[in-house]
KEBA-361035 format. One record per residue (C-alpha): y negated, z negated, x. Coordinates in steps of 0.1 Angstrom, whole numbers, plus 5000, padded with zeros to 4 digits. Layout:
// residues N
YZX/...
***
This chain:
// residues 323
500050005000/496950125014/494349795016/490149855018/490349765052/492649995065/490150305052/487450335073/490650375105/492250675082/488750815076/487750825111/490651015124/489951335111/486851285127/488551185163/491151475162/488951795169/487051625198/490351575214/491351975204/487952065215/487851965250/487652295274/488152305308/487352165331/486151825323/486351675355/485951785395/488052075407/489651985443/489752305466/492252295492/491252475525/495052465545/492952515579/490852395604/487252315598/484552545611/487252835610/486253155589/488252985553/486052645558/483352865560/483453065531/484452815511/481252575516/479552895504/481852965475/482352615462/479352535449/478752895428/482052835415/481052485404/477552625386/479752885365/482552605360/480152335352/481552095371/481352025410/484452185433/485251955466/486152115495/489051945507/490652025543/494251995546/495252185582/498152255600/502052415601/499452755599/498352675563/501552585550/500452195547/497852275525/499952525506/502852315500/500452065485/499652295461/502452475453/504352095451/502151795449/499151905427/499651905392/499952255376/496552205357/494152425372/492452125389/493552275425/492752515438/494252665472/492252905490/495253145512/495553345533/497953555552/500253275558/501153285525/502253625527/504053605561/505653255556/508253355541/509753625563/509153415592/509853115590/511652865573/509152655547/509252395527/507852545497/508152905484/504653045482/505653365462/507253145432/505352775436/502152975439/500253225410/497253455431/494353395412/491453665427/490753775463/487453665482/487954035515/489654075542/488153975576/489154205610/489854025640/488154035671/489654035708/487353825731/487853675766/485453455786/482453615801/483853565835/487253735829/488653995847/489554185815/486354425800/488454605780/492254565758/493854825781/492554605810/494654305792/498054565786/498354705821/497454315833/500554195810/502554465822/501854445856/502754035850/505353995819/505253685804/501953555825/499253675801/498353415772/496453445741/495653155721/495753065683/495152845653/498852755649/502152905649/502253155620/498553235616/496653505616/494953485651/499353445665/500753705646/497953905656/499153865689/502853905682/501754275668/499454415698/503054285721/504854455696/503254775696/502354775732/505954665744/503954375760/505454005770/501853795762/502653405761/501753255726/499752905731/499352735700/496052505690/495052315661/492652535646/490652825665/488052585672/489752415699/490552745715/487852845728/486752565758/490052645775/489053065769/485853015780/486752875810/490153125816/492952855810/493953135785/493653525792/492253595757/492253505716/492353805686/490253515663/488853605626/485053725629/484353495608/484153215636/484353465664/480953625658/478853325667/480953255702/479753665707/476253635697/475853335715/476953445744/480053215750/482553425748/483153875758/484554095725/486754335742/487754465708/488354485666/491554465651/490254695618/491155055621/486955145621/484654965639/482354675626/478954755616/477654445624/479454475662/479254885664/479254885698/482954685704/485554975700/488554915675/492154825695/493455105681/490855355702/491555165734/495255275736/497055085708/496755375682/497955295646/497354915657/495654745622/495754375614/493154165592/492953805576/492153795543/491553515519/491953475484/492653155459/496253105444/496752815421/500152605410/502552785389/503052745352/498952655356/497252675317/496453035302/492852905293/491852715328/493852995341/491253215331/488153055336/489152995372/489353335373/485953395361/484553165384/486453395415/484453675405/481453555398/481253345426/482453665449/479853885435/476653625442/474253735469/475753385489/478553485492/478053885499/476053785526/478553565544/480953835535/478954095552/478253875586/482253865590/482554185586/484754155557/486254425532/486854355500/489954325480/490354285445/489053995430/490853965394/493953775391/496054125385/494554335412/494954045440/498153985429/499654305436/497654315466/499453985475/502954095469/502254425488/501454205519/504553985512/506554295511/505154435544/505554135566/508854115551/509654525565/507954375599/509854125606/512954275590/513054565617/512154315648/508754445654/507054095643/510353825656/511053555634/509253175643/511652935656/512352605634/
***
């Protein structure tokens, strides 16, 4: 038997229920994971794309570093950890793509992981210290095969961009370089500079500064054309490596089984925030191309790149990571 006082409870909720229905995402902050090192070209962008990503969300995006195992921390976290609820974010890059046919990981990137929209593609650039011996990249190949095995190149990590870029010009050049791996690119470049290592093949993105500057020599682009904002630095591929192609790009994935609707209006953000003169602008200092930027487009871009690494390795031109 209903009493008097039980009323005013029934009539309020009808009123309760469609604020609960209405609440859109998001409704809280959106975490962004960045799997790499700060000051690297991915840190970089995304302190420019987090915040006009946040004005089209309405509500603030953290950039939150996560670095190591080339990415794959960060991506695992993701792909494992984070609730699939659109409120992570992962910003990738070609480690995603390449993990799998390399090495052994602890989460499958190409099932755990959705690709959401692409940010470009940056080219690489080869530089050595200023007092090197090595002015050019077929100063570096006849060096490496005048001494197999006594020519090192630095990188980020095992399984990054900045190695496998490496791994390919040894391929293709039927070269022994030494790999020597670093925490991030950053801590590269005192032990370049001063010729503990022969040379790095390091995004533009953070390369370009150690150029300008005058810290460090570019001997060389890893894009098949050469950079407009370096025109003078010829490509590796017209110094004797032809055919010889290899960029990073970046784009943001996000849990699978993540909600249609915050699905989408992370999607929205992507583009948006791609398209704003910020972000052009830092687009256009790295030299970077750009790749599709809807959830569709980047996704088959992805799965190309997934499918090419794959080939790569498959036929022993790229080798397999240990572990």
């Amino acid at each position: 038997m209903l009493t008097r006082r039980s009323l005013p409870l029934i009539a309020a909720i009808p009123l309760a229920a469609p604020r609960i229905a209405q609440a859109a995402f998001p409704d809280r902050t959106i975490s962004l994971i960045v799997p790499y090192a700060p000051g690297g070209s991915a840190d970089v962008l995304a302190r420019v794309l987090a915040p006009e990503m946040a004005r089209v969300l309405g509500q603030t995006v953290v950039v939150e570093l996560r670095p190591g195992a080339g990415g794959h921390i960060g991506g695992a976290h993701v792909a494992s950890t984070a609730r699939a609820d659109g409120y992570t974010i992962l910003l990738g890059s070609v480690s995603a793509a390449t993990g799998p046919a390399l090495q052994r990981l602890s989460y499958d990137p190409v099932n755990g992981l959705t690709p959401l929209g692409g940010i470009g593609t940056v080219p690489n650039m080869m530089v050595t210290s200023p007092e090197s011996p090595f002015h050019s990249v077929q100063d570096v190949i006849t060096a490496a095969r005048e001494r197999p095995g006594q020519i090192t190149y630095g990188s980020s990590g095992p399984g990054t961009g900045s190695h496998l870029a490496g791994e390919l010009l040894g391929a293709m050049t039927g070269t022994q370089l030494l790999h020597v791996p670093y925490r991030g690119s950053g801590a590269v470049y005192p032990d370049l500079i001063s010729q503990r290592l022969s040379f790095l093949l390091d995004a533009m993105g953070s390369s370009a500064g150690q150029v300008t500057g005058g810290s460090v020599r570019a001997i060389g682009v890893s894009s098949p054309e050469r950079s407009p904002v370096f025109p003078t630095v010829p490509t590796i591929a017209e110094q004797g490596v032809p055919g010889y192609e290899f960029s990073l790009w970046l784009g943001f994935f996000v849990r699978a089984g993540t909600p249609p609707d915050a699905f989408a209006r992370l999607e929205e953000a992507n583009m948006i925030a791609v398209a704003t003169p910020a972000v052009q602008e830092k687009l256009r200092q790295a030299s970077a191309m750009p790749i599709p930027t809807d959830a569709a487009g980047f996704a088959a871009f992805f799965h190309a790149d997934v499918a090419r690494w794959a080939a790569l390795v498959g036929s022993g031109r790229v080798p397999r990571l240990e572990g």
